[in-house]
Structures are given as structure tokens and as C-alpha cells.
C-alpha positions as CSV (number, residue, x, y, z in Angstrom):
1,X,16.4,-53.0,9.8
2,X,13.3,-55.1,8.2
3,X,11.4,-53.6,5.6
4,X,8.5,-52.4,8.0
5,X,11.1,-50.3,9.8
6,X,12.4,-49.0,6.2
7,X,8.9,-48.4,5.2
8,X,8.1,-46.7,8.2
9,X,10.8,-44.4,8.4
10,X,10.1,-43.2,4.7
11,X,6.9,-42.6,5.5
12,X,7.7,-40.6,8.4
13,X,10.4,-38.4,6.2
14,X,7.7,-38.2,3.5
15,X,5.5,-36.8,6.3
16,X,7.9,-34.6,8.1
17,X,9.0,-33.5,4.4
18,X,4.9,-32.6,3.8
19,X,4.7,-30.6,7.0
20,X,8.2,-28.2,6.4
21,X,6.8,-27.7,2.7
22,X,3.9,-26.8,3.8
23,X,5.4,-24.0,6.8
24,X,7.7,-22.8,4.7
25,X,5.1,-22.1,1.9
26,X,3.3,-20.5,5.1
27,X,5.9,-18.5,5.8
28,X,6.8,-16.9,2.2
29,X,3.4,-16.0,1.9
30,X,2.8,-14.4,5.3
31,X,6.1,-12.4,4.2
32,X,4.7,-11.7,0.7
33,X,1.5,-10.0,2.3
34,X,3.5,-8.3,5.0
35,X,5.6,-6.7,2.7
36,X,2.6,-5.9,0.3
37,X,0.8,-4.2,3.0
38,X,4.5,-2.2,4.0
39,X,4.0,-1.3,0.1
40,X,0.3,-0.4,-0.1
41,X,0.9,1.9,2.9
42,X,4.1,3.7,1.0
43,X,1.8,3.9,-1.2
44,X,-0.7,6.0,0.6
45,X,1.1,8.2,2.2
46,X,3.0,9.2,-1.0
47,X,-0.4,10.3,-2.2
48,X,-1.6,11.6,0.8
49,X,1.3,14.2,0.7
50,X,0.7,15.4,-2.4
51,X,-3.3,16.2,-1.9
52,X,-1.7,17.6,1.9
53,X,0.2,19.7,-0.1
54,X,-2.1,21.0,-2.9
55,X,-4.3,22.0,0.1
56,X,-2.2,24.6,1.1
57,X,-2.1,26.5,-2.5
58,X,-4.4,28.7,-3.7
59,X,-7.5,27.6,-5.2
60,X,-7.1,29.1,-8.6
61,X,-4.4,31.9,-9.3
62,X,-6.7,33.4,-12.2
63,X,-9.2,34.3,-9.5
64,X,-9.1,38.4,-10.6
65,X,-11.8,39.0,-7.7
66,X,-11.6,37.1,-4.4
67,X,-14.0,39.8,-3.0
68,X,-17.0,38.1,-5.3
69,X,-15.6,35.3,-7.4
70,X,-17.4,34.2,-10.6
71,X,-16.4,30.7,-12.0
72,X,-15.9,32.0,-15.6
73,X,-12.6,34.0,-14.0
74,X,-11.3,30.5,-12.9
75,X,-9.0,28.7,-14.9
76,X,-10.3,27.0,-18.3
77,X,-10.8,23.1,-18.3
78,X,-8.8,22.8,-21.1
79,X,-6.2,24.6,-19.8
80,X,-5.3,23.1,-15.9
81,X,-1.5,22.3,-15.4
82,X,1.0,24.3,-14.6
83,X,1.3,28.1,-16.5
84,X,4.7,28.8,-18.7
85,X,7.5,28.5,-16.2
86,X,6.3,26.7,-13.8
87,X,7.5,23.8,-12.7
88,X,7.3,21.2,-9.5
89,X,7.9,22.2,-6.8
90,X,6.7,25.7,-7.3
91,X,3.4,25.1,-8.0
92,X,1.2,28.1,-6.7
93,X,-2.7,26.6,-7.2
94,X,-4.2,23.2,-7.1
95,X,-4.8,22.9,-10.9
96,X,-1.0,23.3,-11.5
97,X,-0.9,19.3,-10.5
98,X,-2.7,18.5,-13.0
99,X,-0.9,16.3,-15.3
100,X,1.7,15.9,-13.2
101,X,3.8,13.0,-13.2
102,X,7.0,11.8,-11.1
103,X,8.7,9.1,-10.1
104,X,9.5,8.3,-6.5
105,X,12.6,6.5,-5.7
106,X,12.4,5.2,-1.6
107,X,14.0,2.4,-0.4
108,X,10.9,0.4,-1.4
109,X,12.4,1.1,-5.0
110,X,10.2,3.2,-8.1
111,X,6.8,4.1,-7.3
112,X,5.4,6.1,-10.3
113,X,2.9,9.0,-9.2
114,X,0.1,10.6,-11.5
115,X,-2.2,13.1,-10.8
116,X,-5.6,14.4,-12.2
117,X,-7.3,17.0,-11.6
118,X,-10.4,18.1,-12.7
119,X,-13.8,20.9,-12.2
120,X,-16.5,18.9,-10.7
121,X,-20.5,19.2,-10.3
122,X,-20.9,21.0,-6.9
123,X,-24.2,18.5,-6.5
124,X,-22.5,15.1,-7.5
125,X,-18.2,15.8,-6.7
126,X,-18.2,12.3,-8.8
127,X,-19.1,14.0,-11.8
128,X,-16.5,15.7,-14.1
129,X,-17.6,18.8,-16.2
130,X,-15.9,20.7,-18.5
131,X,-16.8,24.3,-17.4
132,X,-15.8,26.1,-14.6
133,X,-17.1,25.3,-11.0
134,X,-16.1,26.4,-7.3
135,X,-14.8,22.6,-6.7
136,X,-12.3,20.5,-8.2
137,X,-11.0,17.0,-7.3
138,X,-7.5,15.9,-7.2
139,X,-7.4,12.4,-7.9
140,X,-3.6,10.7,-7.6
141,X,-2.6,7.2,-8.6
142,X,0.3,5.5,-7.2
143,X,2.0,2.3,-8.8
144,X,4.8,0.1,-8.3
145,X,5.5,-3.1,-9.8
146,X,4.9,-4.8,-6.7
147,X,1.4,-3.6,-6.2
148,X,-1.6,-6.0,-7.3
149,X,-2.9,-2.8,-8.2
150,X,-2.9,0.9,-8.1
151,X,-3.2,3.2,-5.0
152,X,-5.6,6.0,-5.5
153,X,-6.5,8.9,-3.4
154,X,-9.0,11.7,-4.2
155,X,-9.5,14.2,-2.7
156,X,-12.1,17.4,-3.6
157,X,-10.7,21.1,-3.2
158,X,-13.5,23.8,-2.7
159,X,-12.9,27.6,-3.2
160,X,-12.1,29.4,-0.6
161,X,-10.8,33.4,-0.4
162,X,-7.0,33.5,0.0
């Protein structure tokens, strides 16, 4: 073998070499984004459960006249989360979640869950006030270490007679 066949054939492994880097780079990172996406969507639907599931408690359990409710008989600002005694998952009104934290161990490993929840302006739901109104939003955040960034849902829950 002359040296043009020996340079040849290192150019051609250098080539070939070039071209499997390259796929294999390929590959890992259309794996890294599949598996991201597998996590965002965890993600997701870890929140979405718990705003599916504040939905089907009562609006506010200081509510002393569903027949003609005033605001003011709602639950204080200051004072959303759950009453003495309570605890997850007997929560019996949507402002029990606020404050709420847990950690959710799938097979996707730790996903840490946080929700907020807050009176906001019936004319601009974006707004949080601190007195009481007939709508409050539920915002939950969802992280895990894998996550570029955190999930978060909101969602807003009106008053409605029980």
C-alpha cells in the first residue's frame, strides 16, 4: 500500500468517523427532546389534576348565605389555606390549596408541586387583590430537575351556589 492509498483511507475513516459523530450527536439529542417533551407533559397533567380537582370543592366554606352571598362572608386574603385540621387530601374549598406544597414521586422521578391561590379583579382575572371577590385563581407550578423550566397552569374558579 503507497502512501496515496494510506492517505486515502485515513481520510475516508476521518470522514466516516465525522459522519457517526455527527448521527450519534443526532440521535442523543432527538432522545433528550423526546424525553423532555414525555416530562413537560407529566408535568401537565400533574397540574391539571389538581385544578380538576379543586373544581369539584366548594367555592368557599365561610359562605354563611348561598341564598344571597356577599364577598365580605368569604374567606379573608390573608387567611386562604387550609383551616385547623385540615390537611391534603381532605380539602373541602378551593382556597384550602393555597400554599400547598408536595412532592410527586412517578417513575419520571421527583416533581415538586406548588400552588397559589389568590381573590382576583372580576374585570381583569390577571389582577390579584387583597379583598374579597366572587373569583379566585388557582395558579400551580410544577418542577423537576429535568425541566428547562417550570410548568404552570392557572386556572380561575368563580362562585357558584353549592
Amino acid at each position: 500500500m503507497g502512501q496515496r492509498e494510506l492517505l486515502l483511507l485515513l481520510g475516508a475513516i476521518t470522514v466516516f468517523g465525522t459522519a457517526a459523530l455527527n448521527l450519534k450527536r443526532f440521535i442523543v439529542n432527538q432522545n433528550e427532546l423526546m424525553l423532555q417533551r414525555q416530562f413537560e407533559s407529566y408535568a401537565v397533567a400533574l397540574a391539571q389534576s389538581f385544578i380538576e380537582e379543586a373544581k369539584g370543592k366548594s367555592y368557599d366554606d365561610r359562605d354563611t348565605n348561598p341564598a344571597a352571598p356577599k364577598t365580605y362572608d368569604f374567606t379573608a386574603p390573608a387567611a386562604l389555606g387550609p383551616e385547623a385540621g385540615e390537611i391534603y387530601p381532605r380539602f373541602n374549598d378551593v382556597d384550602d390549596y393555597d400554599g400547598f406544597t408536595k412532592i410527586d414521586s412517578s417513575g419520571l422521578g421527583k416533581f415538586s408541586v406548588a400552588i397559589q391561590v389568590d381573590y382576583v379583579e372580576e374585570s381583569d382575572p390577571n389582577r390579584v387583590v387583597n379583598t374579597q371577590t366572587f373569583y379566585k385563581k388557582m395558579t400551580v407550578t410544577v418542577t423537576h430537575y429535568f425541566l428547562d423550566q417550570p410548568i404552570t397552569l392557572s386556572s380561575i374558579q368563580g362562585y357558584r351556589e353549592n
